[in-house]
Jmol script that loads the backbone (N, CA, C; Angstrom):
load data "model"
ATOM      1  N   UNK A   1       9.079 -67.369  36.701  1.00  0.00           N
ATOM      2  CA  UNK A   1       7.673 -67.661  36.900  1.00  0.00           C
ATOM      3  C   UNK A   1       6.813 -66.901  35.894  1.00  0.00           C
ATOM      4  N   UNK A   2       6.913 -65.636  36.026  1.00  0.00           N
ATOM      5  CA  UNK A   2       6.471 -64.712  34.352  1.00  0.00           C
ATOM      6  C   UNK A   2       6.638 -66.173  33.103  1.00  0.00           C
ATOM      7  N   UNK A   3       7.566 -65.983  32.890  1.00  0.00           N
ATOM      8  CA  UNK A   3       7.741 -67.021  31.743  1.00  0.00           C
ATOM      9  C   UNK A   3       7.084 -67.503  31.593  1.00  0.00           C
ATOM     10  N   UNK A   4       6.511 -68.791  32.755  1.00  0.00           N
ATOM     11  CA  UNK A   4       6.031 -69.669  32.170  1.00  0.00           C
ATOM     12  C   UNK A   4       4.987 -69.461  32.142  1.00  0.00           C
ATOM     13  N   UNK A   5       3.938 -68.126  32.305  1.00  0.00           N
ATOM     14  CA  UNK A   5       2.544 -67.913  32.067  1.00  0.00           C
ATOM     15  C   UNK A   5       2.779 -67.428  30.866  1.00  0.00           C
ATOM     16  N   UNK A   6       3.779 -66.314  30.114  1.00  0.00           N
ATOM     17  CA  UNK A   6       3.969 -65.626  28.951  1.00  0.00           C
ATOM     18  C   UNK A   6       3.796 -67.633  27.741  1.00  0.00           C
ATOM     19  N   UNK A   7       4.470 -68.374  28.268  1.00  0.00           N
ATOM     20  CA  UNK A   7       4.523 -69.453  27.273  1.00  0.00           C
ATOM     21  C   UNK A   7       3.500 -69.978  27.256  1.00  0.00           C
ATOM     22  N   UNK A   8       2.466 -70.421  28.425  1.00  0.00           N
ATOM     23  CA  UNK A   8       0.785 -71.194  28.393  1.00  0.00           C
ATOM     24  C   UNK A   8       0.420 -70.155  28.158  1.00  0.00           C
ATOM     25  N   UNK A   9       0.695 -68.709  28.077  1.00  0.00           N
ATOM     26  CA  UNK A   9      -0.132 -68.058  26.931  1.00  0.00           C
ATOM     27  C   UNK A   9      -0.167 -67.917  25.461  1.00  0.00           C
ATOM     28  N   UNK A  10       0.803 -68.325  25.113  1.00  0.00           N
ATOM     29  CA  UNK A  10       1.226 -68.503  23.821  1.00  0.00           C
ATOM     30  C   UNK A  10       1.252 -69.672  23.280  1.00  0.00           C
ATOM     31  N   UNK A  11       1.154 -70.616  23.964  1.00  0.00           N
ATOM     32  CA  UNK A  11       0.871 -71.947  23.518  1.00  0.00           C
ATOM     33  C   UNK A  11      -0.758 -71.739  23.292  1.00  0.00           C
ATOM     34  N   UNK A  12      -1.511 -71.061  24.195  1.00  0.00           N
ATOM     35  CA  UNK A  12      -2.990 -71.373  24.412  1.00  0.00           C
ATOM     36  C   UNK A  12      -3.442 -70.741  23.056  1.00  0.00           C
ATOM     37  N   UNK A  13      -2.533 -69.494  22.491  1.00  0.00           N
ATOM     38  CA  UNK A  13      -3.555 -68.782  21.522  1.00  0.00           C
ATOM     39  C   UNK A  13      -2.837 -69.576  20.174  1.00  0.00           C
ATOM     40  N   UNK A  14      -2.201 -70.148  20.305  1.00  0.00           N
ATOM     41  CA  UNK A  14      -1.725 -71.107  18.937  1.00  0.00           C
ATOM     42  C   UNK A  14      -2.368 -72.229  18.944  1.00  0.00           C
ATOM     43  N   UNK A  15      -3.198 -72.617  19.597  1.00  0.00           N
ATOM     44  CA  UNK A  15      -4.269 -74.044  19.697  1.00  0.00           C
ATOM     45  C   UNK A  15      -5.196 -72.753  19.121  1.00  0.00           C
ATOM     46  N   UNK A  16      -5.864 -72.013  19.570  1.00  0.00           N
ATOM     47  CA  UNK A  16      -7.090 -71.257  19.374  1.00  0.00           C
ATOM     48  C   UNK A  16      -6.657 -70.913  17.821  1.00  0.00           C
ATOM     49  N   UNK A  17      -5.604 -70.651  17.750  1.00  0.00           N
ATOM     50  CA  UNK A  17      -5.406 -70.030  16.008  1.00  0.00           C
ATOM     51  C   UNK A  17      -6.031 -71.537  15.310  1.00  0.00           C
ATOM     52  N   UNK A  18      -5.194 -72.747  15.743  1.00  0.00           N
ATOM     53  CA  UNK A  18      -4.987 -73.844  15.224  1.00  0.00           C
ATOM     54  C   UNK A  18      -6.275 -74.393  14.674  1.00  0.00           C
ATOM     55  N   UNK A  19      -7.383 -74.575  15.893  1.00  0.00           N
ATOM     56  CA  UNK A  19      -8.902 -74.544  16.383  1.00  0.00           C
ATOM     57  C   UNK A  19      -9.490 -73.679  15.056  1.00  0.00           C
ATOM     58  N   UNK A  20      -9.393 -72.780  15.122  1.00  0.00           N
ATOM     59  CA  UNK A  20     -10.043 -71.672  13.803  1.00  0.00           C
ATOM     60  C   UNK A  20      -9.696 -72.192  12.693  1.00  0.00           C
ATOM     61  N   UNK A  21      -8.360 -71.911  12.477  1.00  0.00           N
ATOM     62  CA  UNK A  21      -8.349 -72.500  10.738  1.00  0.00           C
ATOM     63  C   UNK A  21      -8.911 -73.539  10.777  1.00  0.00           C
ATOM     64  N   UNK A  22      -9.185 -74.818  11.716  1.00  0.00           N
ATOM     65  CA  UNK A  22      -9.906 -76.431  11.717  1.00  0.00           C
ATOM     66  C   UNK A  22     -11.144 -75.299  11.081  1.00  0.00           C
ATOM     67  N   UNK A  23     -11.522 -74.744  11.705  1.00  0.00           N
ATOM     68  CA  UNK A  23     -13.236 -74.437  11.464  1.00  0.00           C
ATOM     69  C   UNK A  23     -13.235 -73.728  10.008  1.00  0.00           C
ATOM     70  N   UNK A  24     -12.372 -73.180   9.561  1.00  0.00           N
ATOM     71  CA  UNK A  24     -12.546 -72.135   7.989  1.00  0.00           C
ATOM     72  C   UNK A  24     -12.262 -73.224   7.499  1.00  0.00           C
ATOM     73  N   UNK A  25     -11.443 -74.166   7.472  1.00  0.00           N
ATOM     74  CA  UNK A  25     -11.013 -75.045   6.388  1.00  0.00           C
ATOM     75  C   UNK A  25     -12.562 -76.455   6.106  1.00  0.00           C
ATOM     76  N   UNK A  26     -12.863 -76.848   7.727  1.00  0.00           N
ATOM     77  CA  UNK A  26     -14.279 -77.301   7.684  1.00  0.00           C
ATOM     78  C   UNK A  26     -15.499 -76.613   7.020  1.00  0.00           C
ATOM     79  N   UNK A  27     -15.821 -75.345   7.448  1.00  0.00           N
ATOM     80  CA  UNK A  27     -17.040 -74.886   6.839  1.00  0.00           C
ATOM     81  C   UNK A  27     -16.647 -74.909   5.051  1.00  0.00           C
ATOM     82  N   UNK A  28     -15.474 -74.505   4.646  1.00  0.00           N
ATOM     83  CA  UNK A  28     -15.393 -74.455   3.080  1.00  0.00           C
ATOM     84  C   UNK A  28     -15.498 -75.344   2.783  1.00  0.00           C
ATOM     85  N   UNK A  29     -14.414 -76.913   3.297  1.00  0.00           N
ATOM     86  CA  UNK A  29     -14.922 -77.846   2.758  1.00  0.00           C
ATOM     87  C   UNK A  29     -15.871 -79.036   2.816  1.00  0.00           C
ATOM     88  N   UNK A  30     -16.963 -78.809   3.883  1.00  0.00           N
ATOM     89  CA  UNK A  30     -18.526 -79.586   3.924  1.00  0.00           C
ATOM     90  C   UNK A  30     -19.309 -78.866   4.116  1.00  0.00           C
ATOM     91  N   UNK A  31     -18.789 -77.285   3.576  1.00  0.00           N
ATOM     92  CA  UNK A  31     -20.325 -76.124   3.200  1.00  0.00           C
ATOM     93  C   UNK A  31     -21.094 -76.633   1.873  1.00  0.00           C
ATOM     94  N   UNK A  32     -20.153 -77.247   1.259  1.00  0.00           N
ATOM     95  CA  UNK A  32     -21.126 -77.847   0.020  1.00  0.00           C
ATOM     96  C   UNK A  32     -22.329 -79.085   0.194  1.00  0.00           C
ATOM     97  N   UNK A  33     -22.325 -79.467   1.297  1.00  0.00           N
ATOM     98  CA  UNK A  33     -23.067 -80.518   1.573  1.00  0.00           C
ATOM     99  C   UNK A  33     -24.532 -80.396   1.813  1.00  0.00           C
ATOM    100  N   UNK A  34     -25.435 -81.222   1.454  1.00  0.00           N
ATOM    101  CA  UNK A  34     -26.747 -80.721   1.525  1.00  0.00           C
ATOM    102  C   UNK A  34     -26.948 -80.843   3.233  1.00  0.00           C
ATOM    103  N   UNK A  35     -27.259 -80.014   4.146  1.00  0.00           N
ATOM    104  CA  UNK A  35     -27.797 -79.842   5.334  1.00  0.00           C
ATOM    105  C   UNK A  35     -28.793 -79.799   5.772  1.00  0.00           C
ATOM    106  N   UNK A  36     -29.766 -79.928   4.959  1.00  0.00           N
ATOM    107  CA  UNK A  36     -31.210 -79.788   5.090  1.00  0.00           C
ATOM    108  C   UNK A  36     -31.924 -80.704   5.910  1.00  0.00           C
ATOM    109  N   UNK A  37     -32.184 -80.192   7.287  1.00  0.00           N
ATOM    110  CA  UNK A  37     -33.194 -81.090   8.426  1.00  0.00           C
ATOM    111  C   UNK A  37     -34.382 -80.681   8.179  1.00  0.00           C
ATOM    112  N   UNK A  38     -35.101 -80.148   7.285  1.00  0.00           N
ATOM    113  CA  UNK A  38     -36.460 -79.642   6.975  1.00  0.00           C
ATOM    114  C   UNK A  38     -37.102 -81.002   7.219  1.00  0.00           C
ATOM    115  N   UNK A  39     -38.520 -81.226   8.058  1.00  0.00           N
ATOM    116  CA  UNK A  39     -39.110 -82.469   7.619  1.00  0.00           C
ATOM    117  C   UNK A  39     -40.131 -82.403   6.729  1.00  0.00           C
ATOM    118  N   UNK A  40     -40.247 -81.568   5.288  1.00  0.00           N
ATOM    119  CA  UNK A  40     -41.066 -82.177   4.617  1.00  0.00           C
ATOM    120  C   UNK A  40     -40.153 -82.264   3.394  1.00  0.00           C
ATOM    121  N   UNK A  41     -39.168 -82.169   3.804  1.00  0.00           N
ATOM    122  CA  UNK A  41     -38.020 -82.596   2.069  1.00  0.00           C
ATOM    123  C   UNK A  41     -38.883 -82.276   0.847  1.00  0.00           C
ATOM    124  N   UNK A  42     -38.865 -81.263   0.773  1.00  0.00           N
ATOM    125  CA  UNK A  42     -39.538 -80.939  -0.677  1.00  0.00           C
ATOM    126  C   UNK A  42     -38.382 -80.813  -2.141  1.00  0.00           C
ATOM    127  N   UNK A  43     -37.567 -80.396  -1.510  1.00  0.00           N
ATOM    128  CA  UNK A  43     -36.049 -80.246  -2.649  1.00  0.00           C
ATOM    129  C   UNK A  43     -34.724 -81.166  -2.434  1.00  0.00           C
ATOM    130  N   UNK A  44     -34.698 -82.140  -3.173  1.00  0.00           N
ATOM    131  CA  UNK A  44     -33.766 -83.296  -2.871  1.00  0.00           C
ATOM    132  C   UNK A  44     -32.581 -83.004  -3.667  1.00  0.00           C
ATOM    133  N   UNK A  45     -31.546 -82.854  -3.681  1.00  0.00           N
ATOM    134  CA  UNK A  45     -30.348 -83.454  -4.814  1.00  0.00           C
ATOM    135  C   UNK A  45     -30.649 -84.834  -5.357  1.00  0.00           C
ATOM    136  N   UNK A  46     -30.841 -85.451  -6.301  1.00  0.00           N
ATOM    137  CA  UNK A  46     -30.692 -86.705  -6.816  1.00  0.00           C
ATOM    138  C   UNK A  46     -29.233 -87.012  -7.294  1.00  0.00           C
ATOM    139  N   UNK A  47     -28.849 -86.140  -7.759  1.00  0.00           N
ATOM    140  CA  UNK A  47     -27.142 -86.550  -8.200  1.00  0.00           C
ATOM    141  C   UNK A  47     -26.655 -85.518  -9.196  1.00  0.00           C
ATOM    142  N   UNK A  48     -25.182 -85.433  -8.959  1.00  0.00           N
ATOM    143  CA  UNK A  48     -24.312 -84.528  -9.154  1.00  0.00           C
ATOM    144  C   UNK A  48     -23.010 -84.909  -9.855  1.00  0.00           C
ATOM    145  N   UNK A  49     -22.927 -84.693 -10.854  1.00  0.00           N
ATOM    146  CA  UNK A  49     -21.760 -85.106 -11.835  1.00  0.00           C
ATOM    147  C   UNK A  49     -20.868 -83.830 -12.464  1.00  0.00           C
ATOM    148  N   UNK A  50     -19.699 -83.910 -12.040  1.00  0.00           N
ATOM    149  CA  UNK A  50     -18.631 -83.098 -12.745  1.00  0.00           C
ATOM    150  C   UNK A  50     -18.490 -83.125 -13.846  1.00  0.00           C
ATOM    151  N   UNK A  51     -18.647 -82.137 -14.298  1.00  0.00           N
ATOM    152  CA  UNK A  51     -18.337 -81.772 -15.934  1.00  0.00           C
ATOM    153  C   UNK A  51     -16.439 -81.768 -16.291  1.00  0.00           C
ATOM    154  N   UNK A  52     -15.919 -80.536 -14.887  1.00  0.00           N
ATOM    155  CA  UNK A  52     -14.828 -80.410 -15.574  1.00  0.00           C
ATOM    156  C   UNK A  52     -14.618 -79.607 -13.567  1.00  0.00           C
ATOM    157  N   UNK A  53     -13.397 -79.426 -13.561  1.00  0.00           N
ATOM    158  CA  UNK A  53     -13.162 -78.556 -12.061  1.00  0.00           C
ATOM    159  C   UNK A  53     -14.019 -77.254 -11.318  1.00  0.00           C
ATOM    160  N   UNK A  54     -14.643 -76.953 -12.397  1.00  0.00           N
ATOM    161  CA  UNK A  54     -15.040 -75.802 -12.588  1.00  0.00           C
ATOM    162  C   UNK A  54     -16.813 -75.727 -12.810  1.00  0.00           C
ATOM    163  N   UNK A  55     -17.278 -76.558 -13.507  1.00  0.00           N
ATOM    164  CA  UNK A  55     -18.768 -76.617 -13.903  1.00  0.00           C
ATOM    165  C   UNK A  55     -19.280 -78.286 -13.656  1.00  0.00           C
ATOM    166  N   UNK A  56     -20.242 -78.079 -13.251  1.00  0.00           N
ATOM    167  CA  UNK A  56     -20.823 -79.094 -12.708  1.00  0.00           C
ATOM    168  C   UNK A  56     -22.687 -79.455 -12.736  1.00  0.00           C
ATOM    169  N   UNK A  57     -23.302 -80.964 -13.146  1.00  0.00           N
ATOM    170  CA  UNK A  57     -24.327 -80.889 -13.561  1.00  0.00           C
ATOM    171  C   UNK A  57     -25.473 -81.505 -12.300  1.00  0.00           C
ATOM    172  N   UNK A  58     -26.622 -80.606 -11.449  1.00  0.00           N
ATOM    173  CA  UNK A  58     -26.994 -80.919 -10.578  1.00  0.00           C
ATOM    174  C   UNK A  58     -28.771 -81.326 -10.907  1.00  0.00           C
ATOM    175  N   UNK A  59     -28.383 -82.497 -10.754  1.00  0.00           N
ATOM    176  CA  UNK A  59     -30.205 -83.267 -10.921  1.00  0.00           C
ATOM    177  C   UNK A  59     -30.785 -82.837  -9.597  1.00  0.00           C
ATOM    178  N   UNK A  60     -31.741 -81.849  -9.615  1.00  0.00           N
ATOM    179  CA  UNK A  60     -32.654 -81.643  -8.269  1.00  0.00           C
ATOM    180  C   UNK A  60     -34.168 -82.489  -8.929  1.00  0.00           C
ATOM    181  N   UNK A  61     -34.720 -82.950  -7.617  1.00  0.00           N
ATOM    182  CA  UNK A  61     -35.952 -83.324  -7.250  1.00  0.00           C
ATOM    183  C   UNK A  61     -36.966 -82.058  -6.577  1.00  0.00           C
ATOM    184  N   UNK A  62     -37.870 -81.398  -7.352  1.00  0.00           N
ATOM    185  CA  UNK A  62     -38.888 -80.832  -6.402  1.00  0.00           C
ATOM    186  C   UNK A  62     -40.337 -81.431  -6.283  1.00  0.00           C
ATOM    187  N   UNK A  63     -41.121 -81.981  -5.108  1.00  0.00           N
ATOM    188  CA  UNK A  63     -42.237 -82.297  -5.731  1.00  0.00           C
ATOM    189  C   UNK A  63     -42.838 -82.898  -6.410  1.00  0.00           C
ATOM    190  N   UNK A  64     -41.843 -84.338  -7.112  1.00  0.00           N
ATOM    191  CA  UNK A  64     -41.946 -85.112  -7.396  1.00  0.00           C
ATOM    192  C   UNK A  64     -41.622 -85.011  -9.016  1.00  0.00           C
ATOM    193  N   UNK A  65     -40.942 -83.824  -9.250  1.00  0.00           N
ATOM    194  CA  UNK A  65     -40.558 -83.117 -10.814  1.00  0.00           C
ATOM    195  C   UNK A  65     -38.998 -82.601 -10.428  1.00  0.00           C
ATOM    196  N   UNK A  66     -37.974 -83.218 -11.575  1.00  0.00           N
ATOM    197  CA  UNK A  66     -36.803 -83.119 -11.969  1.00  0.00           C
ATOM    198  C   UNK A  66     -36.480 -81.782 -12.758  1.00  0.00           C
ATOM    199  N   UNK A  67     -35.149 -81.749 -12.254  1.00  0.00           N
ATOM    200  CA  UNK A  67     -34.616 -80.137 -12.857  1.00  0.00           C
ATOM    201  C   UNK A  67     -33.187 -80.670 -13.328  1.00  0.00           C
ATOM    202  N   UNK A  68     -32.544 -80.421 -14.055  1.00  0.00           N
ATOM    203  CA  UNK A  68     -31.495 -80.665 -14.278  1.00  0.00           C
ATOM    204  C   UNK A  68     -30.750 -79.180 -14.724  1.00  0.00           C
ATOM    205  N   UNK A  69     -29.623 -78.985 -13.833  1.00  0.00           N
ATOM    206  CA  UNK A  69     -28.827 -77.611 -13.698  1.00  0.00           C
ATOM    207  C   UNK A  69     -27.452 -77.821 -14.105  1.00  0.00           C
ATOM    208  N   UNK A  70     -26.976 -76.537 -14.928  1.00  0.00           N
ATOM    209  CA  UNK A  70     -25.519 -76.815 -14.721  1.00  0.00           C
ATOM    210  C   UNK A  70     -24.871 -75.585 -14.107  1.00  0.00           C
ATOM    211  N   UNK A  71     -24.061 -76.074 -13.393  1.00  0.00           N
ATOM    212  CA  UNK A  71     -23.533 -75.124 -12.241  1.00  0.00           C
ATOM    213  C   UNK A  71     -21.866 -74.320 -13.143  1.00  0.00           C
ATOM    214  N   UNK A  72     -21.553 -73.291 -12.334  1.00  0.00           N
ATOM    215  CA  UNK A  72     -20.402 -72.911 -12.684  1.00  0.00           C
ATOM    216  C   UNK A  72     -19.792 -71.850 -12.384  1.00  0.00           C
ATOM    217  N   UNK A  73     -19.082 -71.682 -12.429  1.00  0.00           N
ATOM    218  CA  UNK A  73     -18.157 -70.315 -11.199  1.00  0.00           C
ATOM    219  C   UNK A  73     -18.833 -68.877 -12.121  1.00  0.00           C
ATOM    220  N   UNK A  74     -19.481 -68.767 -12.969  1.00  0.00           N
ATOM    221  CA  UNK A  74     -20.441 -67.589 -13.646  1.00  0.00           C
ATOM    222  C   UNK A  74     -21.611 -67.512 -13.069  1.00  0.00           C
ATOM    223  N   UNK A  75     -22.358 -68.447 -12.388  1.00  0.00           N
ATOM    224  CA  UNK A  75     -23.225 -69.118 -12.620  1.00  0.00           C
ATOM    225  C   UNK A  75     -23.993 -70.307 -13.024  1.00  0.00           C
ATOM    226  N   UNK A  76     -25.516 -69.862 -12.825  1.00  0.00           N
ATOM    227  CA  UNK A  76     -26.134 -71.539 -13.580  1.00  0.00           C
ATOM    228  C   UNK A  76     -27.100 -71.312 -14.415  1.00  0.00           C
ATOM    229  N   UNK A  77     -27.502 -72.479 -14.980  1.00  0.00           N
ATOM    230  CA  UNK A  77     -28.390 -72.132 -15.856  1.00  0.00           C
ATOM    231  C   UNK A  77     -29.800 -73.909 -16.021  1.00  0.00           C
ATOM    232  N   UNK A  78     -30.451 -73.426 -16.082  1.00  0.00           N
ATOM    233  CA  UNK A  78     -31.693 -74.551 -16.339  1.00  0.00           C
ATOM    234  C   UNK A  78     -31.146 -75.399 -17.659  1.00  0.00           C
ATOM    235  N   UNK A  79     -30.954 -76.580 -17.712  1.00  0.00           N
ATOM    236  CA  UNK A  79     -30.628 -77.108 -18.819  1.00  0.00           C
ATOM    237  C   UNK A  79     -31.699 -77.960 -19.320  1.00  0.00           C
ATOM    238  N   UNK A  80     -32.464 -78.535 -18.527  1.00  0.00           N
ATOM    239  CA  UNK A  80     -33.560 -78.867 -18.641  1.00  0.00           C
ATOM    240  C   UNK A  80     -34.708 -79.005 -17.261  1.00  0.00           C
ATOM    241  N   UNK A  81     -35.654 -78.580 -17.779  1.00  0.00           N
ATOM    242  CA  UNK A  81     -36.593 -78.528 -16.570  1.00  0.00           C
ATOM    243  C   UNK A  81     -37.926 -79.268 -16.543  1.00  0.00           C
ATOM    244  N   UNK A  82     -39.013 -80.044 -15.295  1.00  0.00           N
ATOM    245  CA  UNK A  82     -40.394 -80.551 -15.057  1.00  0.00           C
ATOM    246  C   UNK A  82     -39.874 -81.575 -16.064  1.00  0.00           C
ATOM    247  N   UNK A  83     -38.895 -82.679 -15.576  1.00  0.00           N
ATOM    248  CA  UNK A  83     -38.456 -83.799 -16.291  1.00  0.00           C
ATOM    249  C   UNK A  83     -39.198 -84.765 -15.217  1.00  0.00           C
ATOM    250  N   UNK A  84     -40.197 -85.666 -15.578  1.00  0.00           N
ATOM    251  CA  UNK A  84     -40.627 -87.127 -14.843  1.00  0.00           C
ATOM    252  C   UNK A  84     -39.709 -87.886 -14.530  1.00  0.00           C
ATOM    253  N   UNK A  85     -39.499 -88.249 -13.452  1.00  0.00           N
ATOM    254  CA  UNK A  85     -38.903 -89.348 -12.962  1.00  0.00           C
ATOM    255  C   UNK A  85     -39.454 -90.751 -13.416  1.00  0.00           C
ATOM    256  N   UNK A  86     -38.352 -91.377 -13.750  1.00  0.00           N
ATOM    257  CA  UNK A  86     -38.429 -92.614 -14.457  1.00  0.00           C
ATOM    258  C   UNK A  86     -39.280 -93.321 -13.677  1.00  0.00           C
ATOM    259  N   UNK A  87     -40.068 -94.511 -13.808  1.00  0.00           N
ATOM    260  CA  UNK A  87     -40.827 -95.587 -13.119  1.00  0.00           C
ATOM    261  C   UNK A  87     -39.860 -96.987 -13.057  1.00  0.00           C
ATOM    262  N   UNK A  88     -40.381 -97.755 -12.181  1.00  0.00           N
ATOM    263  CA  UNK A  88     -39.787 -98.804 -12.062  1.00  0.00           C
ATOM    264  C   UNK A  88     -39.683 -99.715 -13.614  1.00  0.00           C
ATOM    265  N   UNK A  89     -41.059 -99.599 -13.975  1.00  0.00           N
ATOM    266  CA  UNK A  89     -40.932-100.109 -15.416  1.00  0.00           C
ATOM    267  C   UNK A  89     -40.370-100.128 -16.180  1.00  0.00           C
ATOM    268  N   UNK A  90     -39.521 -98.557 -16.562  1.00  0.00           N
ATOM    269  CA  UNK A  90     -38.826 -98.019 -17.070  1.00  0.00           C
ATOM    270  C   UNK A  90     -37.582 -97.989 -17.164  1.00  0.00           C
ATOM    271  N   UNK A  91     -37.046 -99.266 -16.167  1.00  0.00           N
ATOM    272  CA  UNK A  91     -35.922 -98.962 -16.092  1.00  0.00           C
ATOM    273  C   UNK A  91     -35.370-100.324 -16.301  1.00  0.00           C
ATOM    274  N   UNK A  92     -34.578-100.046 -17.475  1.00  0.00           N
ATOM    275  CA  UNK A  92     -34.407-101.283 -18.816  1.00  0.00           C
ATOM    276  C   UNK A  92     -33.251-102.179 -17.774  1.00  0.00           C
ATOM    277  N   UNK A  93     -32.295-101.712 -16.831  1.00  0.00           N
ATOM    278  CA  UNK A  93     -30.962-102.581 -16.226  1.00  0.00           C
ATOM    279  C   UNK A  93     -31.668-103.505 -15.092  1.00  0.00           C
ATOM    280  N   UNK A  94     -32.708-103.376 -14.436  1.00  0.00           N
ATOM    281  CA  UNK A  94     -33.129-104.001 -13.536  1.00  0.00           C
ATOM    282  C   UNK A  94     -33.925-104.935 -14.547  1.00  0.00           C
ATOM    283  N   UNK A  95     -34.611-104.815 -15.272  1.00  0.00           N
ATOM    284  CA  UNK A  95     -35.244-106.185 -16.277  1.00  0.00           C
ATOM    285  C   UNK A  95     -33.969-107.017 -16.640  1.00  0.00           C
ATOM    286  N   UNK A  96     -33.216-106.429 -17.139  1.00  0.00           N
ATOM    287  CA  UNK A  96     -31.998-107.287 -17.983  1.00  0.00           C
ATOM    288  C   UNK A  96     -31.559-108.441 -16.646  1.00  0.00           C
ATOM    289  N   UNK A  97     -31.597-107.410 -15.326  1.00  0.00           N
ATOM    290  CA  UNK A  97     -30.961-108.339 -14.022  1.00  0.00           C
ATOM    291  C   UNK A  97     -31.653-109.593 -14.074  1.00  0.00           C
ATOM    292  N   UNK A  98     -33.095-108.674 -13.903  1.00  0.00           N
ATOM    293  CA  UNK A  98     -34.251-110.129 -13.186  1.00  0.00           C
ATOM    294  C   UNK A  98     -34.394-111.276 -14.353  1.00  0.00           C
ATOM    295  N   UNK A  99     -33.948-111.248 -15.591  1.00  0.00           N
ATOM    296  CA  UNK A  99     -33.998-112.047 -16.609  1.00  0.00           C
ATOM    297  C   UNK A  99     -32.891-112.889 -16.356  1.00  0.00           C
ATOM    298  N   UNK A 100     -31.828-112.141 -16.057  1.00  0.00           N
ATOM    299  CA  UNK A 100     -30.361-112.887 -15.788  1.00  0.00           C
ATOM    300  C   UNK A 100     -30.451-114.148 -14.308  1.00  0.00           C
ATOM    301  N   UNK A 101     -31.759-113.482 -13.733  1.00  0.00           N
ATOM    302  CA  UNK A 101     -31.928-114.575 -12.438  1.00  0.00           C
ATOM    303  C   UNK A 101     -32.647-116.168 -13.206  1.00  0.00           C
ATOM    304  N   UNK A 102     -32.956-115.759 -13.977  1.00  0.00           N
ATOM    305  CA  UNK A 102     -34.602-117.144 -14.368  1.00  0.00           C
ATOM    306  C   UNK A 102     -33.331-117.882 -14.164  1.00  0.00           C
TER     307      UNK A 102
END
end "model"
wireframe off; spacefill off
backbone 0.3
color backbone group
């Protein structure tokens, strides 16, 4: 009778181990995710492109002004910054479409 509490105890803390690593292996891999429930979204990601495993190039939105960053296990650095967001006008693939409709 011992036994079989010594074993649902040992079964129980090998789910709880099991349970934990779920959670370290979760937070590392969708800690990168933007989480932000703020409701006045002032700082957006627009998009994120890999350079290489290691460095990576992050288009932020603040305020209606573009930042473009490159990320990297040193650090980051401003690669370009207070870049305008394109206008609808401006954007030569959607004309080419609506021409392709006539």
């Amino acid at each position: 009778m011992s036994s079989d509490y010594i074993t649902a105890l040992a079964g129980f803390l090998i789910v709880l181990g099991l349970m934990g690593v779920t959670l370290f292996l979760m937070k590392k891999l969708l800690g990168r995710m933007n989480c932000s429930f703020s409701p006045s979204n002032r700082v957006n990601i627009i998009e994120v492109r890999y350079i290489d495993p290691k460095n990576k190039l992050v288009l932020l939105s603040r305020d209606s002004v573009q930042h473009l960053i490159l990320v990297g296990p040193t650090g980051s650095s401003l690669i370009e910054g207070n870049i305008t967001p394109p206008t609808i006008s401006d954007n030569q693939p959607s004309a080419a479409i609506d021409e392709k409709k006539k």
